[in-house]
C-alpha positions as CSV (number, residue, x, y, z in Angstrom):
1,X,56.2,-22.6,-61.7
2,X,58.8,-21.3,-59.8
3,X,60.1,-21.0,-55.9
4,X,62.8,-19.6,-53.6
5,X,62.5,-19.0,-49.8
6,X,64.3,-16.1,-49.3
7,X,65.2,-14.5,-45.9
8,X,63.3,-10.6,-45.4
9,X,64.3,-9.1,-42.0
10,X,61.7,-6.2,-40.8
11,X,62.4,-4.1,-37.3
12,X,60.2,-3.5,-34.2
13,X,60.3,-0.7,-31.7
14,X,59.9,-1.8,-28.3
15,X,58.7,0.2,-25.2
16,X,61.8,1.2,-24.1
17,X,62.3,2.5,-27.5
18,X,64.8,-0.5,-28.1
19,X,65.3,-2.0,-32.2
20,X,64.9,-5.7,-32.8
21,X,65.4,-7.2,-35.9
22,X,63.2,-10.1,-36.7
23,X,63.7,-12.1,-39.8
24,X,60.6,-13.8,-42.1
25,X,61.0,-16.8,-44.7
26,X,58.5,-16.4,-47.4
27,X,57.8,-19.2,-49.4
28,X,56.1,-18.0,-52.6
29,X,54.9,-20.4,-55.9
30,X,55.4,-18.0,-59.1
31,X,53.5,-19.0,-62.4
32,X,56.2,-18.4,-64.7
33,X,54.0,-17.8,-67.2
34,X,51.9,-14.9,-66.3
35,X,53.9,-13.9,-62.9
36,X,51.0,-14.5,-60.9
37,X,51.9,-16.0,-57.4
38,X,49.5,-19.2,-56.8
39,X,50.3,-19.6,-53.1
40,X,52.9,-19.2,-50.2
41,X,53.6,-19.7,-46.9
42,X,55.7,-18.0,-44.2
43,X,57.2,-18.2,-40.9
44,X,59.9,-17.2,-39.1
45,X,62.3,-19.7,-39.5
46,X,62.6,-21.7,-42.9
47,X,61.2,-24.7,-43.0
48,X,60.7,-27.5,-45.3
49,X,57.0,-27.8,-44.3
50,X,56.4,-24.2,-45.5
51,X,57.8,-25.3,-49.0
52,X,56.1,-28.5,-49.3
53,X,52.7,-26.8,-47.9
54,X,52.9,-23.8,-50.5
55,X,54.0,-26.4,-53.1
56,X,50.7,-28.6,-52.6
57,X,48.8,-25.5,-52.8
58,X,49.7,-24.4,-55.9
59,X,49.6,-28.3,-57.3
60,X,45.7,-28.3,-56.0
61,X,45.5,-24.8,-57.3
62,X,47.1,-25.9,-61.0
63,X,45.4,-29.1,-61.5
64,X,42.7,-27.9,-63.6
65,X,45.6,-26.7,-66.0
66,X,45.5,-28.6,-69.3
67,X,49.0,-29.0,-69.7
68,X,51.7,-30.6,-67.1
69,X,53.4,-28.3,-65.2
70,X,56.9,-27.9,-64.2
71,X,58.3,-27.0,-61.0
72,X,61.7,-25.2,-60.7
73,X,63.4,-24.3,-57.8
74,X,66.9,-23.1,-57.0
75,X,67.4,-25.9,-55.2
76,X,69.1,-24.4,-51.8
77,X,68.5,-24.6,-48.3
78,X,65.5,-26.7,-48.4
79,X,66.9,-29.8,-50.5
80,X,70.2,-29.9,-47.9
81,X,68.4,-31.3,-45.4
């Protein structure tokens, strides 16, 4: 299994016809096997509680799996802290 947050920005038009950017942090757990994400979270500032949130999901998700899993991660922002 596999994870990175990564930063997505998306753009609202207000009333007064204004732009603001807004920026999102998904949090997605990848089987790397079959490419299937098992869970995620999201919010709009990263946070280690999404990651370990998503990552206890896809553990209780996996834990019928036969064989041990592995979890990689690039190891980035949320392990500095």
């Amino acid at each position: 299994m596999t994870t990175d947050t990564t930063e997505s920005k998306y753009y609202e038009l207000g009333e007064k016809g204004h732009v603001t950017m807004h920026k999102l942090y998904p949090d997605p757990f990848m089987d790397r096997c079959n490419g299937e994400i098992l869970s995620y979270a999201m919010d709009k500032h990263p946070t280690s509680k999404n990651v370990m949130n998503a990552r206890n999901t896809a553990i209780e998700i996996s834990s019928d799996c036969p064989h041990q899993g592995t979890f990689h991660s690039d190891q980035g922002w949320d392990y500095e802290i």
